[in-house]
Backbone as JSON, one array per atom type, in Angstrom:
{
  "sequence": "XXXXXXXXXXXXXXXXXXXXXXXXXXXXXXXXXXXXXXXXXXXXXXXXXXXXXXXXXXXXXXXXXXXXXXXXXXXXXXXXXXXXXXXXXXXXXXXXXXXXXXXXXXXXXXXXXXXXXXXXXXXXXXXXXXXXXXXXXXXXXXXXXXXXXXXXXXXXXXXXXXXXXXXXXXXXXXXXXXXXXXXXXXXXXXXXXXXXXXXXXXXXXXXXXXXXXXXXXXXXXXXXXXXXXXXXXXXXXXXXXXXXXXXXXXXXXXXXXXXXXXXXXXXXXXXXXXXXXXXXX",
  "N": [[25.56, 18.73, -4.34], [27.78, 17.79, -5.5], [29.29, 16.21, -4.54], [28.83, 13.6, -4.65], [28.46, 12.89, -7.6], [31.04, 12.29, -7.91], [31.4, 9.98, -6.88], [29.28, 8.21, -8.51], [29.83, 8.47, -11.01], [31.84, 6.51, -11.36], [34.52, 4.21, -12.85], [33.64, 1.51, -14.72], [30.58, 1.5, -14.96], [28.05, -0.53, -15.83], [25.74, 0.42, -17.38], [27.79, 1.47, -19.24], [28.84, -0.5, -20.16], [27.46, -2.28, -21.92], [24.63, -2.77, -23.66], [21.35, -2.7, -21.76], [19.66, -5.21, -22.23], [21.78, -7.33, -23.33], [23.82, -6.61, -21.62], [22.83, -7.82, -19.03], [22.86, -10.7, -19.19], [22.45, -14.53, -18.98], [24.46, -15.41, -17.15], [25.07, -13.07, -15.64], [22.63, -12.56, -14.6], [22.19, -14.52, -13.34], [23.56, -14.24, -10.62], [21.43, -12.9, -9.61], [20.52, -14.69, -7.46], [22.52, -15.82, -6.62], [24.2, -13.71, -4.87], [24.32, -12.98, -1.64], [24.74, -10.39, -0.52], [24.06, -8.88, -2.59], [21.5, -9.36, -3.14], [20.81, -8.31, -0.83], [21.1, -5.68, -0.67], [19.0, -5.17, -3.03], [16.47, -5.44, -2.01], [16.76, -4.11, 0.57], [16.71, -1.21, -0.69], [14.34, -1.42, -1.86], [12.56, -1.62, -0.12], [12.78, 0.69, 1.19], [11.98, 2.36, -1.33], [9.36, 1.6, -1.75], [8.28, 2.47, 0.97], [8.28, 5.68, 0.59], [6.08, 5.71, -1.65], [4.68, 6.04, 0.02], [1.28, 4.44, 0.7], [-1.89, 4.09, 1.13], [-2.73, 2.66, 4.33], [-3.05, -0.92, 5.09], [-4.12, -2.06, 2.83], [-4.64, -3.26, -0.28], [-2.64, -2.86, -2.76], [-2.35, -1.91, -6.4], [0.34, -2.37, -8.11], [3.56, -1.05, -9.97], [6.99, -2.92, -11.21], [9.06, -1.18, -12.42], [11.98, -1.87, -14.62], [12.33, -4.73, -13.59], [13.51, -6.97, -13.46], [14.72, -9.79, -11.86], [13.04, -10.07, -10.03], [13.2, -9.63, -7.41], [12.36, -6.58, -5.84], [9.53, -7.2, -6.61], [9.17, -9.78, -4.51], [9.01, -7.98, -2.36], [7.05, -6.38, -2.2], [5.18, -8.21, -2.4], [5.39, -9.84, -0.17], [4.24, -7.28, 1.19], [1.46, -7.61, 0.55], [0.85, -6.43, -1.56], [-0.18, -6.15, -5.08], [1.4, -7.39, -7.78], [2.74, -5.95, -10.92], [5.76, -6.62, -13.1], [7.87, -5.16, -15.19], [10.49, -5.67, -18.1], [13.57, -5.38, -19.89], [15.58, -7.4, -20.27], [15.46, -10.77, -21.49], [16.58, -12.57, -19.83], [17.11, -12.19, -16.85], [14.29, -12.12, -17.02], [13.75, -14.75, -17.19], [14.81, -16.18, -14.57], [13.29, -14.99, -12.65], [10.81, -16.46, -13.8], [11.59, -18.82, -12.93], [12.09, -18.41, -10.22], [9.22, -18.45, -9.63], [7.65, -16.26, -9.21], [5.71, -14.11, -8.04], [3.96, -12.05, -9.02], [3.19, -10.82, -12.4], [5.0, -10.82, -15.4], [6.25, -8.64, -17.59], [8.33, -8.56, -20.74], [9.95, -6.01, -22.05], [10.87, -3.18, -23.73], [11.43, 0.13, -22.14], [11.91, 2.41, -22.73], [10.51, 2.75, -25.34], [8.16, 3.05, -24.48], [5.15, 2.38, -22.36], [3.2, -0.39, -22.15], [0.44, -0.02, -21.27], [-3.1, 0.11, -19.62], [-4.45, 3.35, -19.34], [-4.47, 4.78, -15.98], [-4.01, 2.55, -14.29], [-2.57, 1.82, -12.49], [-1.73, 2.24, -8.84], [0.62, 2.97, -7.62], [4.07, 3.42, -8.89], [7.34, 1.7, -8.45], [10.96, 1.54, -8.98], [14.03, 0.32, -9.48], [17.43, 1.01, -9.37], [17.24, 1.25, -12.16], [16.41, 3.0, -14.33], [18.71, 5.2, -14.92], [19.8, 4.2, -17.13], [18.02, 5.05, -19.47], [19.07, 7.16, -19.98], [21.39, 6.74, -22.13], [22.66, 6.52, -25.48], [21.78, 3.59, -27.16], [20.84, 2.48, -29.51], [22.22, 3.68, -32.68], [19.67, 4.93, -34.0], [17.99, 5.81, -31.13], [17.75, 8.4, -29.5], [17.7, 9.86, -26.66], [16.31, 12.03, -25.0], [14.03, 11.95, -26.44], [13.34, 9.71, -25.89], [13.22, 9.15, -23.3], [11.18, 11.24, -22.64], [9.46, 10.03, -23.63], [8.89, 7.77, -22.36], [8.2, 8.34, -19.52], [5.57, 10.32, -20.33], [3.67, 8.34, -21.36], [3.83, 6.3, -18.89], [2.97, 8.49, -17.19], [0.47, 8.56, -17.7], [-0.51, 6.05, -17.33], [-0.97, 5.79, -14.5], [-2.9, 6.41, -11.71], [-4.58, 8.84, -10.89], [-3.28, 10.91, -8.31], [-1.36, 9.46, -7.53], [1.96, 7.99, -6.71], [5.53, 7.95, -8.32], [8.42, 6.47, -7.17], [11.95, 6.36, -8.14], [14.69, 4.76, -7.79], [17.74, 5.24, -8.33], [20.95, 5.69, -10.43], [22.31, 8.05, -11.43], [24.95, 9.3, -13.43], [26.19, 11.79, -13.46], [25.36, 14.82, -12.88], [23.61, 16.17, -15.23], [22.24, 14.27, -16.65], [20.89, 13.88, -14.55], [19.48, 16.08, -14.57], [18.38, 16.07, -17.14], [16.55, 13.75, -16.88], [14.41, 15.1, -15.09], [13.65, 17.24, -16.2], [12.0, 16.38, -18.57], [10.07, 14.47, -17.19], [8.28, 16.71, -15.89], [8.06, 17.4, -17.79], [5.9, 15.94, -19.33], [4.17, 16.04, -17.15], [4.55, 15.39, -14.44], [5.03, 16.3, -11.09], [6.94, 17.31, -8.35], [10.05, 15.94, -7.1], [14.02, 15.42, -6.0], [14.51, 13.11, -3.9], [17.34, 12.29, -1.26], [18.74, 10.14, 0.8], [20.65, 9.97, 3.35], [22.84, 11.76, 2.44], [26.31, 12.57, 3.15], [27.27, 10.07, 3.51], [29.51, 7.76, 1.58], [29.18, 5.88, 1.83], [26.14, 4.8, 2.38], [24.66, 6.29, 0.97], [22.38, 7.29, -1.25], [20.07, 7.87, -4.04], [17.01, 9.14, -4.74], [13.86, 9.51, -6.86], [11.32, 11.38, -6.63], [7.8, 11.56, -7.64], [4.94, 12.83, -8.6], [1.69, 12.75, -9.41], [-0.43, 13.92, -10.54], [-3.73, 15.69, -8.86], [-4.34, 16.37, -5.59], [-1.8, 19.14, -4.5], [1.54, 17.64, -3.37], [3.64, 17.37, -0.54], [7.35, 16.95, -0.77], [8.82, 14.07, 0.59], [10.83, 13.52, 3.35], [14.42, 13.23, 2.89], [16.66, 10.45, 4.23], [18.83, 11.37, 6.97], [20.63, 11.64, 9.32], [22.34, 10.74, 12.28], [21.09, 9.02, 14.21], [19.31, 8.45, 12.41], [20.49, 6.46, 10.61], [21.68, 4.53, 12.95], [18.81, 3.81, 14.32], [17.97, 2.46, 12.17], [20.01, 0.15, 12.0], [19.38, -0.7, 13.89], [16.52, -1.6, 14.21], [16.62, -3.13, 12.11], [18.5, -5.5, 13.41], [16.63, -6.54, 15.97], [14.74, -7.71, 14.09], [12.54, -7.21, 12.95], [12.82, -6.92, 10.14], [12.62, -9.17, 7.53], [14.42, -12.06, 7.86], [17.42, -13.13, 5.65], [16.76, -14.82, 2.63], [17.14, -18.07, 1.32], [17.56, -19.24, -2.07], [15.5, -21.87, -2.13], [14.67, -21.62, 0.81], [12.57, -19.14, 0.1], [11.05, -20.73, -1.69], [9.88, -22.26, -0.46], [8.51, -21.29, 1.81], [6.74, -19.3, 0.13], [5.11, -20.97, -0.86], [3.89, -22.8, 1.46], [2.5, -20.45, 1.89], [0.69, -20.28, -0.09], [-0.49, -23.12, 0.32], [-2.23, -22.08, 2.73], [-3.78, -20.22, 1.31], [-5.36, -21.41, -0.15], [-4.68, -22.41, -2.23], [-3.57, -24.81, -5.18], [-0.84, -26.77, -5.11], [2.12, -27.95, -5.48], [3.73, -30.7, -3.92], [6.43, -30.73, -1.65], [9.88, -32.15, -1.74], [13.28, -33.15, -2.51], [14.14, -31.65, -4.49], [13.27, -29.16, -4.64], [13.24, -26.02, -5.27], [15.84, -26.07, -6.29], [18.06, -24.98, -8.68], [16.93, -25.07, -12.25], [17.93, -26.24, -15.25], [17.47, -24.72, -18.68], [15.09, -23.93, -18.85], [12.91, -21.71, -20.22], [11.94, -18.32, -20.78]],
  "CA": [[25.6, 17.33, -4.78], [29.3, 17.52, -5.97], [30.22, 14.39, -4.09], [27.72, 12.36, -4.9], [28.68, 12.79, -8.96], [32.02, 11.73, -7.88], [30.79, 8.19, -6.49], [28.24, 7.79, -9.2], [30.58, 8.55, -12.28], [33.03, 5.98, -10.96], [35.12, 3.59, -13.95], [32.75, 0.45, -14.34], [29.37, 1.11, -14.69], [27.0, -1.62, -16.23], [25.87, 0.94, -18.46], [28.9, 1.62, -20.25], [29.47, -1.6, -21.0], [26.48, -3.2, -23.19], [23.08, -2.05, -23.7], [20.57, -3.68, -20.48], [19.21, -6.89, -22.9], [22.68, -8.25, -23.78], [25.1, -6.93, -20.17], [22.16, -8.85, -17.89], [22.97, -12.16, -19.64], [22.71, -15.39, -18.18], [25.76, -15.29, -16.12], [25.06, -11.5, -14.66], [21.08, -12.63, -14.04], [22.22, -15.64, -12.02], [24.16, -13.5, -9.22], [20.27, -12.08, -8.5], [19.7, -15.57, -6.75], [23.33, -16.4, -5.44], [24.66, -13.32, -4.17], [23.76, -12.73, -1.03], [24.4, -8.99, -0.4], [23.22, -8.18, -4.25], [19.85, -9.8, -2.6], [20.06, -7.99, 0.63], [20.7, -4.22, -0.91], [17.86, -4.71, -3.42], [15.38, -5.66, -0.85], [16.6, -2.31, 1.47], [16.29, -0.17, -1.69], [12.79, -1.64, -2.06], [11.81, -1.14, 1.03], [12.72, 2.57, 1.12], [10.83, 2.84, -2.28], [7.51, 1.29, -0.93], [8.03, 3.66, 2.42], [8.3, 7.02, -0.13], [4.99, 5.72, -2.19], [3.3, 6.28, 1.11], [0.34, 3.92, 0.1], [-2.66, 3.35, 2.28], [-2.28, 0.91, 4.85], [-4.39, -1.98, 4.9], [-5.14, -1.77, 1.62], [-3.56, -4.29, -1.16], [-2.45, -1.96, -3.89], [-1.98, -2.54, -7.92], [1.83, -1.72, -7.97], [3.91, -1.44, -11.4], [8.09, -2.51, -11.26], [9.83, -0.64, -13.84], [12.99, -2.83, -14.47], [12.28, -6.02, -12.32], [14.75, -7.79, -13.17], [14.73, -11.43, -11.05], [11.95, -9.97, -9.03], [13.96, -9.34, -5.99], [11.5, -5.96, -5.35], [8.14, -7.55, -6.11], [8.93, -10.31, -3.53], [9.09, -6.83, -1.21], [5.8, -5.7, -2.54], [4.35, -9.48, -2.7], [5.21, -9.53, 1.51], [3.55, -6.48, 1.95], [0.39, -7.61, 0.32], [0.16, -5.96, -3.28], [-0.05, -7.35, -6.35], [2.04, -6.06, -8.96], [3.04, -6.07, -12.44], [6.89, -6.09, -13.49], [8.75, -4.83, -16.85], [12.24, -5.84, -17.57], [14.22, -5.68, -21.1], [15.9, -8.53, -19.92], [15.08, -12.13, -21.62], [17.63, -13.46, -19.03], [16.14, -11.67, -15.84], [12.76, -12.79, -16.87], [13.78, -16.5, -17.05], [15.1, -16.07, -13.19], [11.97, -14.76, -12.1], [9.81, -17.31, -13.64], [12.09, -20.31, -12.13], [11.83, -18.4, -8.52], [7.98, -18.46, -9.6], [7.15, -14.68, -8.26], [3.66, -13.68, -7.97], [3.64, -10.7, -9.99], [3.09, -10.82, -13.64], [5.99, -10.31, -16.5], [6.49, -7.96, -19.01], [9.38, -8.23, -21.67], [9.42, -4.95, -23.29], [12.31, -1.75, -23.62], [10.5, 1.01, -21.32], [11.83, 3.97, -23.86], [9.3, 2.59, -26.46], [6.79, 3.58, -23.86], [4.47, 1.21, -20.98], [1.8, -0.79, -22.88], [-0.42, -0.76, -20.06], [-3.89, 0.54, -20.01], [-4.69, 4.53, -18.56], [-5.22, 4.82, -14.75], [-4.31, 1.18, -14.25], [-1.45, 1.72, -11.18], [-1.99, 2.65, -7.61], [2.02, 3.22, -7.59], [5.11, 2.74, -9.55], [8.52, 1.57, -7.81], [11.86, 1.42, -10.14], [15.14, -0.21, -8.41], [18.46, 1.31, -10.33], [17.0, 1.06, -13.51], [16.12, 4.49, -15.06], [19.47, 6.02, -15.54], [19.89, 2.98, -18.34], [17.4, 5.49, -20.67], [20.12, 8.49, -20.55], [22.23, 5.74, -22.77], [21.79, 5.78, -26.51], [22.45, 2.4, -27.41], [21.77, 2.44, -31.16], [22.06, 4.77, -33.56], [18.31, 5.73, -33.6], [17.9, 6.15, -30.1], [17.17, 9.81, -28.48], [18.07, 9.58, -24.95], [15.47, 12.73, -23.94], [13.05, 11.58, -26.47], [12.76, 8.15, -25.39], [12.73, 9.36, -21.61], [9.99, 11.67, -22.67], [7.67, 8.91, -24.52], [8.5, 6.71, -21.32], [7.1, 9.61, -18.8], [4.09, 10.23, -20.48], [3.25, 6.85, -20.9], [3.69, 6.43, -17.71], [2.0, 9.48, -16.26], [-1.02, 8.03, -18.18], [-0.62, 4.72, -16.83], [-1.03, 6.16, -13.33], [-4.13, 6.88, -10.7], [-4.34, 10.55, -10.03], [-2.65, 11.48, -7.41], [-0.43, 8.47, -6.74], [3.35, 8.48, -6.58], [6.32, 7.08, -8.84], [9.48, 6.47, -6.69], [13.02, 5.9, -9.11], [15.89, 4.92, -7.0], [18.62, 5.77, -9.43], [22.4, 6.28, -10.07], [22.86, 9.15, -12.57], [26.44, 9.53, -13.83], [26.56, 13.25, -13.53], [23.99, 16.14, -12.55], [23.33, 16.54, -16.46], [21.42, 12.68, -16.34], [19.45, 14.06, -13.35], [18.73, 16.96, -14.98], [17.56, 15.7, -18.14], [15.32, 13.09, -16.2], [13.86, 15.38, -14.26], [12.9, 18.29, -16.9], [11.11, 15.47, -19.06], [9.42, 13.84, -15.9], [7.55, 17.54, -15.58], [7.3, 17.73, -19.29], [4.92, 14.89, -19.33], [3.38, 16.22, -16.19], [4.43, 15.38, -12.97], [6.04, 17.14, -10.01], [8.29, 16.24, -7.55], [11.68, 16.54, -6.99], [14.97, 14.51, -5.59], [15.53, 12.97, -1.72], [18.43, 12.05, -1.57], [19.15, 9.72, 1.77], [22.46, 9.96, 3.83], [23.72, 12.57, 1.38], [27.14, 12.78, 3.54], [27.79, 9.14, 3.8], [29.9, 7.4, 0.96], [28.38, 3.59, 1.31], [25.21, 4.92, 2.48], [23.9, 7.44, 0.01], [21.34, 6.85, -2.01], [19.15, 9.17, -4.88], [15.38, 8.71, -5.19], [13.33, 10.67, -7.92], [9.8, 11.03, -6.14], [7.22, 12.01, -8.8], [3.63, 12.57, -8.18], [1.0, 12.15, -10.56], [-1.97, 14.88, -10.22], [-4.23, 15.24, -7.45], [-3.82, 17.62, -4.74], [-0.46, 19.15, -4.13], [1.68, 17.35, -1.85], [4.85, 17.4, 0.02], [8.15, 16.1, -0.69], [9.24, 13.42, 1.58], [12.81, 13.72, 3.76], [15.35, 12.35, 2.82], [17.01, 9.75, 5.85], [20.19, 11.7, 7.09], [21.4, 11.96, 10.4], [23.28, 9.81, 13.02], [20.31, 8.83, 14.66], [18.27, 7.34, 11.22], [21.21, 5.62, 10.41], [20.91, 3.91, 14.25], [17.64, 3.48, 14.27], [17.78, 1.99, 11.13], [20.38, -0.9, 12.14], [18.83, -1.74, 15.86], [15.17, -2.53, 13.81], [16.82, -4.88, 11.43], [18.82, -6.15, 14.04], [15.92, -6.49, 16.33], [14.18, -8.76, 13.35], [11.29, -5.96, 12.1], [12.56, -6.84, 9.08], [12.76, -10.29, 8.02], [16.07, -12.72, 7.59], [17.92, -13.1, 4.17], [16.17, -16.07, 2.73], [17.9, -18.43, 0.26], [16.43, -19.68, -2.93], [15.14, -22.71, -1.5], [13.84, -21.08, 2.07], [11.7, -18.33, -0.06], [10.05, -21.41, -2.48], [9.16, -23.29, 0.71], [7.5, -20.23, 2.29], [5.98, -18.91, -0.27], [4.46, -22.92, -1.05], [3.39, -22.37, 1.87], [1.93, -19.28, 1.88], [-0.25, -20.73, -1.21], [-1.25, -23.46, 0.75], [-2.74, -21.24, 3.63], [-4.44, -19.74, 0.96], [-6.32, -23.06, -0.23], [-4.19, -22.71, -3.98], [-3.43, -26.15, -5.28], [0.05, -26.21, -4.72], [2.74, -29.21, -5.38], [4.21, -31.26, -2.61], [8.19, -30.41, -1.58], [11.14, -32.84, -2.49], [14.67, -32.6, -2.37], [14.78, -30.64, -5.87], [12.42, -27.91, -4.4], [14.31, -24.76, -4.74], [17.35, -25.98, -6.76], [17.89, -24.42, -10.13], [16.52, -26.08, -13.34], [18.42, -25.99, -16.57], [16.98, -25.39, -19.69], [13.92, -23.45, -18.89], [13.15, -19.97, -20.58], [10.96, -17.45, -20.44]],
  "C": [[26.91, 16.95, -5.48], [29.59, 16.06, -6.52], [29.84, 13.25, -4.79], [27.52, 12.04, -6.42], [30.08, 12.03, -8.55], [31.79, 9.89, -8.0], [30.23, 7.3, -7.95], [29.11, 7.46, -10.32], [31.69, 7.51, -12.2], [33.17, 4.52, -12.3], [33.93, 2.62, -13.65], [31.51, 0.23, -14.56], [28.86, -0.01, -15.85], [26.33, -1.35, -17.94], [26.26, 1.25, -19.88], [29.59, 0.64, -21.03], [28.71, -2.34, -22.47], [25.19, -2.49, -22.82], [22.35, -3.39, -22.61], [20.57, -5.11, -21.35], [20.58, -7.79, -23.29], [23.29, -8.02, -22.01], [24.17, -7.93, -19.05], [21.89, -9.68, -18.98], [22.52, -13.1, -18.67], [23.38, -15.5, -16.9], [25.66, -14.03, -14.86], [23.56, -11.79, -14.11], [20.93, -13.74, -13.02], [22.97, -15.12, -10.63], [22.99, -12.78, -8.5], [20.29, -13.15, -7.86], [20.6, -16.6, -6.03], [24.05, -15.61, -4.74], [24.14, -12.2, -3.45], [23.6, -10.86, -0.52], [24.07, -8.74, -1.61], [21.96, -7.97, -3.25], [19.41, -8.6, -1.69], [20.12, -6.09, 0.56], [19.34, -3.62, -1.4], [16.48, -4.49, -2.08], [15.56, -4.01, 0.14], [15.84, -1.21, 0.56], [14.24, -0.29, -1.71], [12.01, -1.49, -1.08], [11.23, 0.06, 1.32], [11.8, 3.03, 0.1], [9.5, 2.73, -1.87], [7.38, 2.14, 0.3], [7.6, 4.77, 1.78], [7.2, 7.15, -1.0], [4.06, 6.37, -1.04], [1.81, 5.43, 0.52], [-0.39, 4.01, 1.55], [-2.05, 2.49, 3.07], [-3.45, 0.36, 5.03], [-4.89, -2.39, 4.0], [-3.97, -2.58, 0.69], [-3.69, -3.31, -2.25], [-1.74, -2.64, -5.39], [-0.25, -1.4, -8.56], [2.75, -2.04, -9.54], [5.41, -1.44, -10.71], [8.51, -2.18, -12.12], [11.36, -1.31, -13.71], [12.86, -3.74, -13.2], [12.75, -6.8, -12.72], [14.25, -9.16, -12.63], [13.56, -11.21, -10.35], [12.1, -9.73, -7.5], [12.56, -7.81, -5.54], [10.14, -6.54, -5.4], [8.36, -8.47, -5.03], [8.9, -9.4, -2.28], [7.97, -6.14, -1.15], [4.99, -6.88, -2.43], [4.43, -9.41, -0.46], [4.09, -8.41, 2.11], [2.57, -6.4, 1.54], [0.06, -6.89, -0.94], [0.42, -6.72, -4.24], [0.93, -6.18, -7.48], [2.52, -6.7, -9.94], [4.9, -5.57, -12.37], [7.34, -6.23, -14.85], [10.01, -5.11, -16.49], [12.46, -5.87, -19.24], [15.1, -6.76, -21.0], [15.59, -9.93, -20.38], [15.68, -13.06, -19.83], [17.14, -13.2, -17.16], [15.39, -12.35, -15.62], [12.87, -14.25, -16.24], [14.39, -16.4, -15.45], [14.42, -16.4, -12.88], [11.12, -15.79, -12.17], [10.42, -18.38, -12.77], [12.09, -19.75, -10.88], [9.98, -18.33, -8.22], [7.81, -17.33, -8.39], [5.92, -14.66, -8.66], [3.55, -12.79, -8.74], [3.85, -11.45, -11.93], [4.25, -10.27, -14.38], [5.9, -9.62, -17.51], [7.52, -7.71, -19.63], [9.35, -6.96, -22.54], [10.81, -3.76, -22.58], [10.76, -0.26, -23.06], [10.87, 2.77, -22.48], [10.85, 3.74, -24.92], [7.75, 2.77, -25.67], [5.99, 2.26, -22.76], [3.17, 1.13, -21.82], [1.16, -1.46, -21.55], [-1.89, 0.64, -20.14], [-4.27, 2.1, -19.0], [-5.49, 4.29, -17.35], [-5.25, 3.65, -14.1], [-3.61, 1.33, -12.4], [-1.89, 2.6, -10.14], [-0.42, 3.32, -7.04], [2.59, 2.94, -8.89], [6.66, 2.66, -8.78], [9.57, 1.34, -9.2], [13.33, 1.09, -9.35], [16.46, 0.28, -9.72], [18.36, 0.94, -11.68], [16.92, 1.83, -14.93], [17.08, 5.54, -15.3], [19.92, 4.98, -17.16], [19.67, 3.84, -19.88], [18.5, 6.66, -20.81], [20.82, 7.77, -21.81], [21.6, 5.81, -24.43], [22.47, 4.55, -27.65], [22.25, 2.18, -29.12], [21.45, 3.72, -31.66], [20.77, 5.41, -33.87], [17.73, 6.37, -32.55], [18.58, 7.81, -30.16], [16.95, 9.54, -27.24], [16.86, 10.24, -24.53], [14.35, 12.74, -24.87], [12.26, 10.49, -26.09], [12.53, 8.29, -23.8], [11.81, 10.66, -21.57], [8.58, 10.51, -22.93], [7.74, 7.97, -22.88], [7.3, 7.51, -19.93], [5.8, 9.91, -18.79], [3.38, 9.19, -21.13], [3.09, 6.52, -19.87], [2.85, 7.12, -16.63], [0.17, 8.73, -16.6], [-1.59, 6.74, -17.7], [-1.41, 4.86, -15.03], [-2.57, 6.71, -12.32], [-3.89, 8.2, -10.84], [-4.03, 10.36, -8.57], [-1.43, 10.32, -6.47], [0.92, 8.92, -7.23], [4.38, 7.72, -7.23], [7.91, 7.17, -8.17], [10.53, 5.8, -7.59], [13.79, 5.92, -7.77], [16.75, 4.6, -8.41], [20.17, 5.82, -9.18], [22.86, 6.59, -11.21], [24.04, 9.08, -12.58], [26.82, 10.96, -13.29], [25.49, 14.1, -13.13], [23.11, 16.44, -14.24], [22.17, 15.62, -17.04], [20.43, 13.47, -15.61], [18.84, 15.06, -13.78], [17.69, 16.73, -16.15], [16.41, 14.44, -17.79], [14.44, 14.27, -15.5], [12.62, 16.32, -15.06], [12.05, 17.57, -17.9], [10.04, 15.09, -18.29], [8.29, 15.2, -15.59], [6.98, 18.06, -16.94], [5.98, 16.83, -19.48], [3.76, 15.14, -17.85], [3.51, 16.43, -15.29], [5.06, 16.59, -12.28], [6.5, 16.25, -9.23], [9.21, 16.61, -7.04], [12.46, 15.02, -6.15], [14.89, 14.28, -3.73], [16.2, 11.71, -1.97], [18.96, 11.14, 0.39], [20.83, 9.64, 1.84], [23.54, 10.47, 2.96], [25.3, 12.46, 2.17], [27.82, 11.41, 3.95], [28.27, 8.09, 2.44], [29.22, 5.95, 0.71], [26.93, 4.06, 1.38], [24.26, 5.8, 1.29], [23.19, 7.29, -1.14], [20.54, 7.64, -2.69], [17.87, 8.44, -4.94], [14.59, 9.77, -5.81], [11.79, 9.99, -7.36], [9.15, 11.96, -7.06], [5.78, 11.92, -8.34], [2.44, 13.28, -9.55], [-0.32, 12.64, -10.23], [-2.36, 15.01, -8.7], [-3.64, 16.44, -6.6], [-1.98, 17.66, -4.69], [0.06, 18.24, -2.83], [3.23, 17.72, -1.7], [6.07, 16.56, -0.49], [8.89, 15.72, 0.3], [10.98, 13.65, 1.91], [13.49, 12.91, 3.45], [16.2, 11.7, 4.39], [18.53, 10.51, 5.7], [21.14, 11.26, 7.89], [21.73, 10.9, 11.31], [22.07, 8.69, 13.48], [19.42, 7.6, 13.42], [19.11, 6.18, 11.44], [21.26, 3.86, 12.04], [20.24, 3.36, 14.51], [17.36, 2.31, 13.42], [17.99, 0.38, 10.95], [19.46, -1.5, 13.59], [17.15, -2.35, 14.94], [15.88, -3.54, 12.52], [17.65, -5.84, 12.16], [18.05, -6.93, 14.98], [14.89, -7.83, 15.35], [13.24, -8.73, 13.22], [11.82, -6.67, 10.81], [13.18, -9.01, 8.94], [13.69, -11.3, 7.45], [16.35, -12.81, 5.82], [17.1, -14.69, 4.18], [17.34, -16.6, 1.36], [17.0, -18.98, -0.86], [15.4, -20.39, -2.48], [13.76, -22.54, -0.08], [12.76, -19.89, 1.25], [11.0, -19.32, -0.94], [9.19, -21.73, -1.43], [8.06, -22.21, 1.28], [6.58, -19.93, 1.63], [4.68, -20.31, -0.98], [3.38, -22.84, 0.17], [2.44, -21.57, 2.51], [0.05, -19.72, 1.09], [-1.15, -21.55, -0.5], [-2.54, -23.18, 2.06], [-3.95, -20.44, 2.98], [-5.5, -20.83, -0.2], [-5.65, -22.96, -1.96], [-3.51, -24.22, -4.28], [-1.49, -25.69, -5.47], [0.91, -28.02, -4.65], [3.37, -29.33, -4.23], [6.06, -31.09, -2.72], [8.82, -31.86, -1.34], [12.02, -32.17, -2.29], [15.03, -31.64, -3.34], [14.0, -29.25, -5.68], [13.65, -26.76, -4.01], [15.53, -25.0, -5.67], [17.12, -25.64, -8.17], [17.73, -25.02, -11.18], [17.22, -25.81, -14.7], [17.62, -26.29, -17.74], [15.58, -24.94, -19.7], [14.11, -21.9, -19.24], [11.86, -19.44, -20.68], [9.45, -17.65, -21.58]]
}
């Protein structure tokens, strides 16, 4: 995994600059909902996470996001029929989310002080580049591998037996992944890293799959070879997966959607979709 510290550790990160609740300001929480590749990575990432839960199919599942942010992954979990709950330390995030009115429920709260949510509640948990944040200790009280212990087993407790917590992540160093990982089994789980398109610089991607009692199982492959990659573009080219939407085109749909489902539901106007000043969380 050399390389793949190289990439990660690179000048810049987000991290290094401000602790999550102040660097996703205003200004950094409004690029979830105007720029368009931001939009169109999360959504892949989220995809891949909901593939690596392996959930039933057919079955509407009670899904937790750990940092959800604008909501960009629950609208990826709201498509595919679950309901889910998202956390974010974010004021600025949150207020996004509510003005793109997402279906999932909000929670303001710092995830190292632990998941106030009730034992056995989640059928999953998905996490979109959020969870190297806790390596960070932003004040002077903060304990990096106690606070990513209390989050863990909080977490583990939060969890079904035998369901699965997928992190897509971007550790700084092997020392990050390590100290996530040996916590993550302190509190319980098992698991381990897959790591897609390890050998491809744009492509490469870490995911911390975690499983949560219950019979042993397998850890899933990571996507490598010429062929995934291939495969991968001809079905979103193909239009399996489905177009970038813009603010506007995902209110209308999902308005839509509501009314299909007999929910009382206001009538569209020219201001449907355009951003409102002055509303907060």
């Amino acid at each position: 995994l050399a390389d793949i510290w190289k990439n990660m550790a690179s000048s810049g990160r987000p991290e290094h600059q401000a602790p999550p609740e102040i660097f996703y300001n205003e200004t950094e929480a409004a690029k979830y909902t105007s720029n368009s590749h931001m939009i169109d990575i999360q959504q892949r990432l989220s995809e891949r996470a909901l593939e690596l839960l392996a959930l039933p199919e057919d079955i509407s599942c009670y899904i937790l996001d750990i940092g959800c942010g604008s909501g960009l992954s629950g609208d990826v979990l709201t498509e595919a029929d679950h309901v889910w709950v998202g956390i974010d330390i974010s004021p600025s995030m949150l207020d996004v989310a509510v003005e793109r009115e997402v279906e999932g429920d909000l929670v303001l709260g710092d995830i190292g002080n632990g998941l106030p949510f009730r034992p056995g509640t989640f059928d999953g948990v998905i996490s979109i580049s959020a969870l190297q944040w806790l390596c960070n200790a932003d004040k002077k009280c903060h304990s990096p591998a106690k606070r990513i212990l209390k989050f863990f087993r909080t977490m583990y407790s939060i969890m079904k037996n035998g369901s699965r917590a997928i992190f897509q992540l971007y550790p700084e160093n092997s020392a990050q992944l390590e100290l996530l990982t040996q916590q993550a089994m302190k509190a319980g789980f098992t698991g381990g890293l897959v790591v897609d398109f390890p050998n491809s610089s744009k492509a490469k991607k870490i995911f911390l799959c975690l499983f949560c009692g219950g019979p042993s199982q397998s850890l899933p492959a990571g996507l490598g070879s010429e062929s995934d990659i291939t495969n991968s573009r001809h079905k979103f080219e193909k239009g399996s997966r489905k177009a970038l939407k813009t603010s506007r085109d995902w209110v209308l749909e999902k308005k839509e959607r509501w009314r299909r489902r007999g929910r009382e539901t206001r009538p569209d106007t020219l201001y449907t979709g355009r951003k409102r000043r002055g509303h907060h969380f």
